[in-house]
C-alpha positions as a Python dict, from the first residue, in 0.01 Angstrom:
ca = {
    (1, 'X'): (0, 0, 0),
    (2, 'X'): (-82, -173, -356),
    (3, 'X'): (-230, 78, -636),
    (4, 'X'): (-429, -58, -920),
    (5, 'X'): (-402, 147, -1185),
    (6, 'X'): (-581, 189, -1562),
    (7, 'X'): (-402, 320, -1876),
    (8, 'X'): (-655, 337, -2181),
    (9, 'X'): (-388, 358, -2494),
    (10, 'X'): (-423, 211, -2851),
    (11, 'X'): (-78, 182, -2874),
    (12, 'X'): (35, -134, -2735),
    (13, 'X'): (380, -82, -2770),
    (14, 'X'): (315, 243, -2544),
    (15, 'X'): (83, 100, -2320),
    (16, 'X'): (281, -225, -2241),
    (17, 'X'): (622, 22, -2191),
    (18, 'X'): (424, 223, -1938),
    (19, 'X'): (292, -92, -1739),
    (20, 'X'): (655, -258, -1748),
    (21, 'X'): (827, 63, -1589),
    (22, 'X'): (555, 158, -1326),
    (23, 'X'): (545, -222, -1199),
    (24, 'X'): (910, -234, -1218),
    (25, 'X'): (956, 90, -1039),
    (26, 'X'): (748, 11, -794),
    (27, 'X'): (872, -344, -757),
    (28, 'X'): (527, -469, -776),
    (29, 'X'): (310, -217, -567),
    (30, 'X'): (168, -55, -892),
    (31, 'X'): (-88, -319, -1117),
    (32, 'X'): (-236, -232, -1404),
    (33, 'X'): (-532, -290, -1596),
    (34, 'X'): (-507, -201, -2001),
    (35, 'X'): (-777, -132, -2255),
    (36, 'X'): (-676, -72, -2622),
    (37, 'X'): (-1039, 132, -2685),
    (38, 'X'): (-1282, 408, -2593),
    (39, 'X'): (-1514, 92, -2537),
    (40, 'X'): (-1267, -106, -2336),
    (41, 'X'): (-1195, 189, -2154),
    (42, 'X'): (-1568, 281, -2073),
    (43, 'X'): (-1647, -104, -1932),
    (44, 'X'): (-1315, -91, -1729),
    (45, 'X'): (-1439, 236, -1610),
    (46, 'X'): (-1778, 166, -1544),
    (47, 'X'): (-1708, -209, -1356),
    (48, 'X'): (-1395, -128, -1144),
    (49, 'X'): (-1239, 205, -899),
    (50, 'X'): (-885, 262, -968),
    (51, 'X'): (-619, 501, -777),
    (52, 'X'): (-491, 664, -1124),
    (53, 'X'): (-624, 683, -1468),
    (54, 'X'): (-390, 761, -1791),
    (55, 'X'): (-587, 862, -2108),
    (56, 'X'): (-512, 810, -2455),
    (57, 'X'): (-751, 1119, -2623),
    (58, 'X'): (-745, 975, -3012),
    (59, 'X'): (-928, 643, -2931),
    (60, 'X'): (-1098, 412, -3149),
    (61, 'X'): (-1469, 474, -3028),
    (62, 'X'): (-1490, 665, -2774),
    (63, 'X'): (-1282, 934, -2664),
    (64, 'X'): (-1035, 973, -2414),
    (65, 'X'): (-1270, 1322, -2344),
    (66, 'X'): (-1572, 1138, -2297),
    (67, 'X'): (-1439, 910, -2092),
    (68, 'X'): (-1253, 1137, -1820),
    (69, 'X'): (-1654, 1281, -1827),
    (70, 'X'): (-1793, 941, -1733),
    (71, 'X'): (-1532, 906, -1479),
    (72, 'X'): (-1556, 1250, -1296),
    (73, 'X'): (-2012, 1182, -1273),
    (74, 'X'): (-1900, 1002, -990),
    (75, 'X'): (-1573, 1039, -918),
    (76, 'X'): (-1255, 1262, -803),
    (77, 'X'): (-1018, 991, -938),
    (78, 'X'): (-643, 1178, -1084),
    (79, 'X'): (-663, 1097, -1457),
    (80, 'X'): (-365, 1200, -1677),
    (81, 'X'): (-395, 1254, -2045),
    (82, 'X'): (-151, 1068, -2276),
    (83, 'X'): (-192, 1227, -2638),
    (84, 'X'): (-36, 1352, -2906),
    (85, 'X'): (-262, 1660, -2912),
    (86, 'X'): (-41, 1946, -2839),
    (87, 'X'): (-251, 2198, -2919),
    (88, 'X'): (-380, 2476, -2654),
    (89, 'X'): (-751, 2419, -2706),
    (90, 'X'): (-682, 2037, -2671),
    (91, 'X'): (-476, 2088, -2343),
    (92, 'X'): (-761, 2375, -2223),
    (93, 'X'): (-1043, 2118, -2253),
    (94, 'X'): (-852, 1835, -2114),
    (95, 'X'): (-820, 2068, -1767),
    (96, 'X'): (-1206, 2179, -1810),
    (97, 'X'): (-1326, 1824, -1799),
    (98, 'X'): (-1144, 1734, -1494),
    (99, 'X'): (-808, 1620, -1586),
    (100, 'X'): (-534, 1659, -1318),
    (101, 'X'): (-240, 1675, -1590),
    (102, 'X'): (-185, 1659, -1948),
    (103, 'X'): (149, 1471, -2103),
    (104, 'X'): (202, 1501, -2459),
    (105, 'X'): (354, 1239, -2675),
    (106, 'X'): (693, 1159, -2680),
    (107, 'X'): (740, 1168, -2329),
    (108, 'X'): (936, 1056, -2062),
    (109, 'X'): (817, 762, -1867),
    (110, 'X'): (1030, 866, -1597),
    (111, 'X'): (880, 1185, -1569),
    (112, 'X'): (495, 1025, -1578),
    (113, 'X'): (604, 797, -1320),
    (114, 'X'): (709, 1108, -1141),
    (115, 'X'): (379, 1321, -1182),
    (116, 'X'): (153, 1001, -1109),
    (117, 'X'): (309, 904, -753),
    (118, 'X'): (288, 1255, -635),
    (119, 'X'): (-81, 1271, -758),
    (120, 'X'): (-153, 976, -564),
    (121, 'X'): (4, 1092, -294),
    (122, 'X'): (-115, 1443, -270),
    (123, 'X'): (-478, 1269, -353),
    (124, 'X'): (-454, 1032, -78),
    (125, 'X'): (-333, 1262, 187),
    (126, 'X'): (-645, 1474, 60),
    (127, 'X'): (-921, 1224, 116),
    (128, 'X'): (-1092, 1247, 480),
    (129, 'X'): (-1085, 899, 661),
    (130, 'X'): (-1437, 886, 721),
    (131, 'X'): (-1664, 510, 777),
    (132, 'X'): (-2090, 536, 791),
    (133, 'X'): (-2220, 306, 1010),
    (134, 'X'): (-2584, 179, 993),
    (135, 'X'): (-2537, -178, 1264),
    (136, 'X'): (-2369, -412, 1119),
    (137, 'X'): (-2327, -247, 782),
    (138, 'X'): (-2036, -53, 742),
    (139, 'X'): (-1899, 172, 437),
    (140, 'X'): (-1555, 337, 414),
    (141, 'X'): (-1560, 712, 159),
    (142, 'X'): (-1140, 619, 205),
    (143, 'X'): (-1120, 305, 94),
    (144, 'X'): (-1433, 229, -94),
    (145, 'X'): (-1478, -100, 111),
    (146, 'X'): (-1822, -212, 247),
    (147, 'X'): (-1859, -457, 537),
    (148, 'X'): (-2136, -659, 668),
    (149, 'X'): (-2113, -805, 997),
    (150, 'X'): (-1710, -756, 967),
    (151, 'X'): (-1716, -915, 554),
    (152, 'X'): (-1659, -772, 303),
    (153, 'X'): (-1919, -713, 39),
    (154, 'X'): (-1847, -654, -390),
    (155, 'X'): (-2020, -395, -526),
    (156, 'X'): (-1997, -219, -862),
    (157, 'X'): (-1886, 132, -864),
    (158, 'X'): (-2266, 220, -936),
    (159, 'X'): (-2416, 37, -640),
    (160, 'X'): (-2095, 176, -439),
    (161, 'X'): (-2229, 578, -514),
    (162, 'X'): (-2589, 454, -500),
    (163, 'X'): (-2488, 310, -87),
    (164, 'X'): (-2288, 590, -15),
    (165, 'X'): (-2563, 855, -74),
    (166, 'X'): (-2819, 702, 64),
    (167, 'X'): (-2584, 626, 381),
    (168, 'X'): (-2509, 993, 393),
    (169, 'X'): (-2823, 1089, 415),
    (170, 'X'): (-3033, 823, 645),
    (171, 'X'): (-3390, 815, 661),
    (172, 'X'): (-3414, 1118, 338),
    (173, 'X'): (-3591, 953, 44),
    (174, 'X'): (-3488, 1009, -328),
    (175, 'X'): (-3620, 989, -587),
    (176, 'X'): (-3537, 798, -892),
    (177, 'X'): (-3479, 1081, -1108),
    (178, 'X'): (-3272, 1268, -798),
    (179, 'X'): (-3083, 918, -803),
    (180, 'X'): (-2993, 897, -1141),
    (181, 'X'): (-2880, 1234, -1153),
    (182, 'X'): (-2636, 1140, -914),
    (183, 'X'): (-2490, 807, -950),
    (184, 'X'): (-2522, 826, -1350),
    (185, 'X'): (-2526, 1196, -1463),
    (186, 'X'): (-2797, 1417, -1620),
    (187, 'X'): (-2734, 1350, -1927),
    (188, 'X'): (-2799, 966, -1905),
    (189, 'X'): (-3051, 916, -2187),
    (190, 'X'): (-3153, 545, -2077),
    (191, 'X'): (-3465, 451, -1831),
    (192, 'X'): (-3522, 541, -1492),
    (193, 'X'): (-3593, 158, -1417),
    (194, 'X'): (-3208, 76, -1398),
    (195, 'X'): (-3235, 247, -1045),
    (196, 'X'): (-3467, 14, -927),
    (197, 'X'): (-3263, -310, -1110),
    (198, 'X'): (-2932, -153, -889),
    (199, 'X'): (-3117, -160, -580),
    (200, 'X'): (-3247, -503, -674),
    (201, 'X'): (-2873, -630, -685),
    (202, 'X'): (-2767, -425, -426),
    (203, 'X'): (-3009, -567, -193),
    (204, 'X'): (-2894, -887, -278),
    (205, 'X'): (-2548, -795, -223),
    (206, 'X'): (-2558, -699, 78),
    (207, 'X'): (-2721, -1001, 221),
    (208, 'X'): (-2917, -929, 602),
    (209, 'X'): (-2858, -539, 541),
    (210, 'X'): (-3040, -581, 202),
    (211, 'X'): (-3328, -469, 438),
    (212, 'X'): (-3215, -147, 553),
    (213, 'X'): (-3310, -21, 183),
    (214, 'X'): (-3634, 103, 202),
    (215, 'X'): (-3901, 128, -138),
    (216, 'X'): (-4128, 443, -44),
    (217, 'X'): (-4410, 379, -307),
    (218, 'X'): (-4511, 623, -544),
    (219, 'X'): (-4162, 826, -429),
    (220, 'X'): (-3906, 653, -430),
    (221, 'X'): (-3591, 556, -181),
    (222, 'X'): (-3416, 515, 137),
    (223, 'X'): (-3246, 358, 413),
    (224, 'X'): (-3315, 277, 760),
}
């Protein structure tokens, strides 16, 4: 099974070590993606789904705090902090935001390598196996894949969550504010009319199940 993985470290030197030994160690099962910023990190985070996250917490831009916060609005993804910040009340809001573990700098690469595969594992083994149905469209909670008619379809993580709840719950309509809440978080300070531009796209992404999605004027959405 191949794991794609994203490590958000300014350190290159660091960053580039850690790739090199978990592709190596893995003999090629582990890829990586890399961001050098809090603003690399947050586009990397908010266009792809990864198996394991490793945080950096001293970022330029954005921190590696706010970032494990945009990743757990939607999200149960294992994210392990990197960082020199030893300190209790660093380590004690690392864990309150959602983090899984927290390494401090210098480290042992052997010993991250160690604590990531049995993250992965144990988060995994967790997740229930579970596909929605609606015909001929199909998503998987396991694998994040969506079919139509047996193909696959690409969505962005944000038109993934947007399908998944409204696939959980079929013929319920939400509204846009109940939908924003969910895929993007309540404390989203842009409009509510990038709900309706996501289930534009989505629509279009998903081809002859585009129809299934439902506008209920004056309330909002769902699907059929």
């Amino acid at each position: 099974m191949s794991l794609r993985y994203l490590i958000v470290e300014d350190s290159k030197k660091i960053s580039d070590g850690v790739c090199e030994f978990f592709v190596g160690k893995s003999q090629g099962l582990i890829t990586f993606e890399q961001a050098f910023t809090g603003e690399e990190g947050l586009q990397c985070i908010k266009g792809s789904a990864y198996d394991l996250i490793i945080l950096d917490i001293m970022l330029p831009g954005t921190s590696g705090f706010d970032l494990c916060k945009e990743v757990r609005r939607n999200s149960d993804t294992p994210i392990i902090f990197l960082t020199s910040l030893g300190g209790e009340d660093s380590i004690l809001k690392g864990y309150e935001l959602g983090a899984d573990d927290y390494v401090v700098k210098p480290f042992s690469v052997r010993a991250l390598y160690a604590k990531a595969e049995a993250m992965v594992k144990r988060y995994k083994g967790d997740k229930e196996f579970t596909v929605l149905k609606m015909d001929e469209l199909e998503l998987n909670t396991y694998t994040m894949d969506v079919t139509v008619g047996g193909m696959d379809v690409e969505l962005s993580p944000k038109e993934y969550f947007l399908l998944k709840i409204l696939m959980e719950n079929p013929e319920k309509v939400f509204t846009r504010d109940q939908l924003l809440n969910r895929v993007w978080g309540y404390d989203f300070d842009g409009s509510d009319r990038v709900v309706d531009n996501h289930v534009k796209k989505l629509r279009k992404s998903l081809g002859s199940a585009g129809r299934k999605l439902i506008t209920v004027y004056g309330r909002g959405y769902k699907i059929v």
